[in-house]
Structures are given as C-alpha cells and as structure tokens.
C-alpha positions in Angstrom: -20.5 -4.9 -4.5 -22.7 -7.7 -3.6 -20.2 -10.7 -2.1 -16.6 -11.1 -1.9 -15.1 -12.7 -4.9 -15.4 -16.3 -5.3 -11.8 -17.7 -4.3 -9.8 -20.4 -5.7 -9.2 -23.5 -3.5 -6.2 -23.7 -2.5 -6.0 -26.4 -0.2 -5.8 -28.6 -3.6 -2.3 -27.6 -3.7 -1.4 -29.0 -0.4 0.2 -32.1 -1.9 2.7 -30.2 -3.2 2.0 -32.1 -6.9 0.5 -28.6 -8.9 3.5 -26.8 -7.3 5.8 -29.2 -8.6 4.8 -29.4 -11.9 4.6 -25.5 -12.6 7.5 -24.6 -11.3 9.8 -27.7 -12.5 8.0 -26.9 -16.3 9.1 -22.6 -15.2 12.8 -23.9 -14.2 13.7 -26.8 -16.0 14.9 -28.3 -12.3 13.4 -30.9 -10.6 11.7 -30.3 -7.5 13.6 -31.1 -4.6 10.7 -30.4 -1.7 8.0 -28.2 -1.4 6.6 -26.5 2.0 4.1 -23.7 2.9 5.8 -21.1 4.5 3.0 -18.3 5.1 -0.7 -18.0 4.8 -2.9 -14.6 5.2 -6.1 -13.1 3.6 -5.0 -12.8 0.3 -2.5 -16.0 -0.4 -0.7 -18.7 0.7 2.9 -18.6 0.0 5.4 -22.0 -0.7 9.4 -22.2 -0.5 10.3 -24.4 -3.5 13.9 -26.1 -3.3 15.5 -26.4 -6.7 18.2 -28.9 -8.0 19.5 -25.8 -9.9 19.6 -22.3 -10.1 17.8 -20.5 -8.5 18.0 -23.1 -5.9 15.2 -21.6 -3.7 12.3 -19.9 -5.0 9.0 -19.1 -3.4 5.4 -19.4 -4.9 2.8 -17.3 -3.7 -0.8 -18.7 -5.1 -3.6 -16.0 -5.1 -7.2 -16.6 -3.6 -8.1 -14.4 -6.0 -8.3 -13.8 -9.4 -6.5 -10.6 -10.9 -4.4 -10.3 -7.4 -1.0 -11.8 -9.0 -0.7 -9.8 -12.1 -1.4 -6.5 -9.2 1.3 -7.6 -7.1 3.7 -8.3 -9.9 3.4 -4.7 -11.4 3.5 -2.9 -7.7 6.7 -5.3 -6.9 8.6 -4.4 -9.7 7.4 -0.7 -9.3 8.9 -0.5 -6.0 11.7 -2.5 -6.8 12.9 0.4 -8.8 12.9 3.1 -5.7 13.6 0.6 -2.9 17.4 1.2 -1.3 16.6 -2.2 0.1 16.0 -5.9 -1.4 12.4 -6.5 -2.7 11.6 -9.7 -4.5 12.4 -10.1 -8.3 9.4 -11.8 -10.1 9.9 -14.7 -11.8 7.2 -15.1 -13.7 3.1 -15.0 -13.5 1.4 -17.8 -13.8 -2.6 -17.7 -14.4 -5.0 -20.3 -13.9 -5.5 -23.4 -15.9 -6.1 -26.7 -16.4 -2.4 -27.8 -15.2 -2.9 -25.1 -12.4 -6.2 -24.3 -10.4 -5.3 -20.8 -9.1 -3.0 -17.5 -10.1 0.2 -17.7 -8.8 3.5 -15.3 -8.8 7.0 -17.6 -8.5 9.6 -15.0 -7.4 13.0 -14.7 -5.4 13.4 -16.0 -2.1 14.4 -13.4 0.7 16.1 -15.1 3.4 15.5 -14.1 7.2 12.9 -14.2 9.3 10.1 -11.7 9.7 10.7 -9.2 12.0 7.6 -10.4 14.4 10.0 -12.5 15.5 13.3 -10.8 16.2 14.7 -10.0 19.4 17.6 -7.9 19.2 20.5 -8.3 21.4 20.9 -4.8 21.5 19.4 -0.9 21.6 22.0 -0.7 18.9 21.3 -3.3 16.5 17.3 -2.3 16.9 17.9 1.4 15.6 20.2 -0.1 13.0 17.1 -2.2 11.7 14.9 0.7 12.5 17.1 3.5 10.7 16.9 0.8 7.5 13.7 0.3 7.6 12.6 4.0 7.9 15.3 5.1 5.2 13.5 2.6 2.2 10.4 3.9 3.1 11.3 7.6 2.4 13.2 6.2 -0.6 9.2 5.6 -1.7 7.7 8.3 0.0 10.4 10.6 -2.3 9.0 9.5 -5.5 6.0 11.0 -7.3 3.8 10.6 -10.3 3.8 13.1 -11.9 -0.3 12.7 -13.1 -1.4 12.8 -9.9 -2.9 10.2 -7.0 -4.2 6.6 -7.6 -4.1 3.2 -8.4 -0.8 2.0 -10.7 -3.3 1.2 -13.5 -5.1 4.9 -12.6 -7.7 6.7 -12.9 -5.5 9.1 -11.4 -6.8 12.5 -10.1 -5.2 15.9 -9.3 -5.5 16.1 -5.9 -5.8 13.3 -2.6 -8.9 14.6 -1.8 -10.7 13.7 -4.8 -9.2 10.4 -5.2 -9.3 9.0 -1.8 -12.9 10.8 -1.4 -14.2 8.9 -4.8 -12.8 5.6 -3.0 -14.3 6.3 0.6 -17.9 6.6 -1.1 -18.0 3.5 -3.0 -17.2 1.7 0.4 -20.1 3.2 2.1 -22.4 2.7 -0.6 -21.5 -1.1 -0.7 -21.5 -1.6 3.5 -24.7 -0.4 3.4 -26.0 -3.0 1.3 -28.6 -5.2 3.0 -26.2 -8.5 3.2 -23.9 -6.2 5.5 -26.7 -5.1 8.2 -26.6 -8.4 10.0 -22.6 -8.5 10.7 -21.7 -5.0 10.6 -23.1 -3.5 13.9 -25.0 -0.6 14.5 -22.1 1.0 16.4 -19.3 0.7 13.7 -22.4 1.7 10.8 -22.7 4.8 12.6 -19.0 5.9 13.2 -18.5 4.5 9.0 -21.5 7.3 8.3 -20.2 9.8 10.4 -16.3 10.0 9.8 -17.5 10.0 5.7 -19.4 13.4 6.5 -16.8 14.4 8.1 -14.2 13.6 5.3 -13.5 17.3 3.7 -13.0 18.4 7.3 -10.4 15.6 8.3 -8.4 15.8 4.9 -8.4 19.7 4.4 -4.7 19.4 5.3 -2.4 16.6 3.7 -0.4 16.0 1.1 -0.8 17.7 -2.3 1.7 15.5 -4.3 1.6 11.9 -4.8 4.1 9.1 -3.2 4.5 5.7 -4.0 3.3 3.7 -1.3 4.0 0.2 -0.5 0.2 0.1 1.6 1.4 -3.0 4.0 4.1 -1.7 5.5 4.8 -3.8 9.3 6.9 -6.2 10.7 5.2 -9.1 9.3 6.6 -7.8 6.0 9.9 -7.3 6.2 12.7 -10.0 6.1 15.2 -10.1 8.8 18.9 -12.0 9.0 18.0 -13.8 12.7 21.8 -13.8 12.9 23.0 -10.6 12.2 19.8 -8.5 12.9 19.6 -7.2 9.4 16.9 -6.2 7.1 17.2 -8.5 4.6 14.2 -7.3 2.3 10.8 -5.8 2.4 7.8 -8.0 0.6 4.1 -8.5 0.1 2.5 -5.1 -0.9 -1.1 -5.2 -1.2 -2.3 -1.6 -2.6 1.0 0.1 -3.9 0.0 2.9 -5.5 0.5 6.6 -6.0 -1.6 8.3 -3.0 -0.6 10.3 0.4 2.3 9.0 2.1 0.6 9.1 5.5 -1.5 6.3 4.6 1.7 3.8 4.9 2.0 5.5 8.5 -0.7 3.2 10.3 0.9 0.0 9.7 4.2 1.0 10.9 3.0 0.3 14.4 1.2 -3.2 13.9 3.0 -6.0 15.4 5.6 -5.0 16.9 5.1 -1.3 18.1 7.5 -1.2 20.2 10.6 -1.4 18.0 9.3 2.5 17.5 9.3 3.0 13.5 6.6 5.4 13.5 8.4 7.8 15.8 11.8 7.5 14.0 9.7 8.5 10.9 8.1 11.6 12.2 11.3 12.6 13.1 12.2 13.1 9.3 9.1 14.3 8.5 7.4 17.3 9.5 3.0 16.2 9.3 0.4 18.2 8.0 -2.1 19.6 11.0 -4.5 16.9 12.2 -2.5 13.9 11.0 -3.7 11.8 14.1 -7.4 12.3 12.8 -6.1 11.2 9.7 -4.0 7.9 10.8 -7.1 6.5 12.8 -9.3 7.2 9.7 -6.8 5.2 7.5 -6.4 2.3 10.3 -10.7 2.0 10.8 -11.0 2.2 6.8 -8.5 -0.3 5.9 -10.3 -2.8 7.9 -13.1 -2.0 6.6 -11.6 -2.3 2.9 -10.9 -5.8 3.6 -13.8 -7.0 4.8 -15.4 -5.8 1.3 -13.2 -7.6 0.0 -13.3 -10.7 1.8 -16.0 -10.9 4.3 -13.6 -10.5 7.4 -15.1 -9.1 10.3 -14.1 -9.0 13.9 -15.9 -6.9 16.1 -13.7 -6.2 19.2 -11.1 -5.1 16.5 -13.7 -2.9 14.0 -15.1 -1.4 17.5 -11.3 -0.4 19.2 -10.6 1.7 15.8 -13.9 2.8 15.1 -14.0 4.4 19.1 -10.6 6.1 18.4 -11.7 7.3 15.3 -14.8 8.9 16.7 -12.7 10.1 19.7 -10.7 12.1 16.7 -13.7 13.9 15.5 -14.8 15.0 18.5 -11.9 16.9 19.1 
C-alpha cells in the first residue's frame, strides 16, 4: 500500500441537488428536503424526506470506492441474525455521471444515538444495556461453517492464520518510507514488537468463527430519546466471520460508563489472556484506519500503544 485511496468529493453534494435527483429517479417521490445528519471517516450520511412511501429515507454517500456495495452485503448479512432492527437497503447506487460518488439509500432508524442519552433511570439503562448485549450474542452465536474471514473470503481454518496473514500486510505497508515521517518512533516500535509477539498473544482464542458487526459503540446504535429504547443498530464497517472478541473493544468507546462490556463478560466465559488480546485489537484497529486513510493522532496511537506494551510485559 502506497497512499490512501483517492476519495470522492463529497462536499459537491452539499446543495442537496445530486441527492435529489437520485433518490426522487429511486422513489418516484419528489423530494421534500434534504439535510446531512452524520459525517465520519468513511461517509457522510443524509435524511431524505419523501412525499411518499417510504416517507424518510437516509443516504449514506461513500468516500470511497467499493465501500457501499461492502456495507450493503455485511447489512443484510447481519440483518438476518440481528434480534434487533438493522437498516433494510434500498438500493446501491455507484458512481456516474448523474452521481459523483457510491452511495447506499436505506431505511431510516429513528432515535438518537446513544452518545447522547441520559437515562432517567438504573432501570431503563440495564434495559438498553441487556438489548444491546443480547443482539450482539445473537451475532456472536452464528458461524461459518468454512472458517474465519472477510464475507467475500479467503477464509482460513483457524483465527490465527487469518488474523496473522492480515497483521503482516499492515506492518509491511507502515513501514513504507511515506509512513516514517508521521508514524513515530515510539508507536513503530510497539507495531514491531506486539507482531513478534503475535503467536504468543493469540495461542488462546476462539477456534470457531462469529459474525461480527466490527463497529460496535454507542455512536452506532439508535435510541428512542423518549422511551430509552434501542431502536436499531447501524454502520458496520468490517463485518465479517473472525473471533468474537474483536467486537469487544468498541463496546467501551463513548460512553463506558453505561457498562456493556461488563454485562457481556458476564455471559461469556474468555479464553486466558483476553486483556492482551483486547489492547492488541484496540492499537491495531487504529492503525488499520490510518492505512486506510491517512488518520493519525498521536496522543491517541501513543495511549494504546503504552497499554498494549504494558500487556506484553506481563
């Protein structure tokens, strides 16, 4: 890997007038308004009011190519195996001269996110909490039966291999000369060091595939501000077939105080050294995404790479 991928320019569609034309030509409705409702690395997302059915509809448009047609296959994937609401797909729409990026129109899941909930209650928190945790075992339950990977595959016997294969081709690409000059020394090192120590860290783990959803926190799942309840779970970014612990990270992001990770451990019973593992999934995922995209924050790379390295030294 050389550079991230070129990106589509997306501020183009701030007028709203490419939205409105795709999705009054997908719907056969006239456009009633159009409004950006979320924006992250991958995406930036638009609620579409309808004069008709469907009524509201929201357009997420890619920064990058091949990213819609991903998301649509790992949605309706863990559609299938969710007990709770995740968005039906509408339809996929690629780039062209009527549209200048990939986008996915899909259903609209009403709430908030959960970043911003404050429950009234201890009760109405382990209600959301007890939802939450009980979808992701839903996933976690369900395996392929050719092994670990990507939804596409190559798939591969055993976690080990698969996730070993995928650790190496990050380090081989970080060390490329473009990365010395924003990837410091410090974080370099600990990158080196936790890889050597990979077949130590993973000699426990799982040794059958789950479905993971690979963005599982707060930010992602769709909350009733009235009632308190999980309306829906959205925005996967790796789902896949690979060990289940490595949805277990983002369960504390945000908002770890609501204390999903804890209510999950009590259901499951962890392989030894799982904490060395959860710190190397945490450090590598950022490091995934700066591949990926070129974003790098030191204080951040630095905190997980220290409590990584703090793991192998025990």
């Amino acid at each position: 890997m050389t550079a991230p991928a070129q990106p589509f320019n997306l501020e183009i569609l701030e007028d709203g007038k490419h939205i409105t034309r795709l999705m009054e030509a997908r719907f056969d409705a006239r456009v009633q308004s159009v409004s950006r409702v979320g924006q992250g690395f991958y995406a930036h997302i638009y609620r579409v009011e309808l004069e008709k059915d469907p009524g509201v509809a929201i357009l997420k448009c890619h920064k990058y190519a091949g990213r819609s047609a991903r998301e649509q296959r790992q949605l309706e994937l863990l559609k299938r195996h969710a007990s709770v609401k995740v968005p039906a797909v509408y339809g996929l729409h690629p780039q062209s001269e009527l549209f200048p990026a990939e986008a996915l129109s899909m259903e609209h899941i009403p709430g908030i996110n959960a970043s911003q909930i404050e429950f009234p209650d201890e009760g109405a928190r382990r209600r959301f909490v007890d939802l939450v945790v009980e979808n992701l075992l839903s996933w976690h339950g369900v395996s392929n039966p050719q092994g670990f990977g990507e939804l596409e595959g190559p798939f591969y016997a055993s976690w080990r291999e698969c996730f070993g294969r995928r650790i190496a081709a990050y380090r081989e690409r970080i060390h490329q000369a473009e990365h010395q000059g924003m990837v410091s020394a410090y974080v370099m090192g600990v990158i080196d060091r936790s890889v050597d120590c990979f077949e130590r860290i993973f000699q426990n783990g799982s040794r059958r595939s789950s479905l993971v959803h690979s963005d599982y926190n707060a930010w992602n799942m769709m909350v009733d501000p009235a009632t308190c309840e999980l309306t829906g779970v959205i925005d996967p970014i790796d789902a896949g077939w690979a060990d289940y612990e490595i949805d277990l990270f983002h369960l504390p992001n945000c908002r770890p105080e609501l204390g999903l990770l804890e209510r999950y451990l009590r259901e499951v019973e962890v392989e030894a050294g799982f904490w060395a593992r959860f710190k190397f999934y945490r450090f590598w995922d950022d490091v995934k995404h700066y591949l990926r995209m070129g974003w790098y924050e030191e204080g951040r790379f630095r905190g997980y790479a220290q409590a990584l390295e703090a793991a192998l030294d025990e």
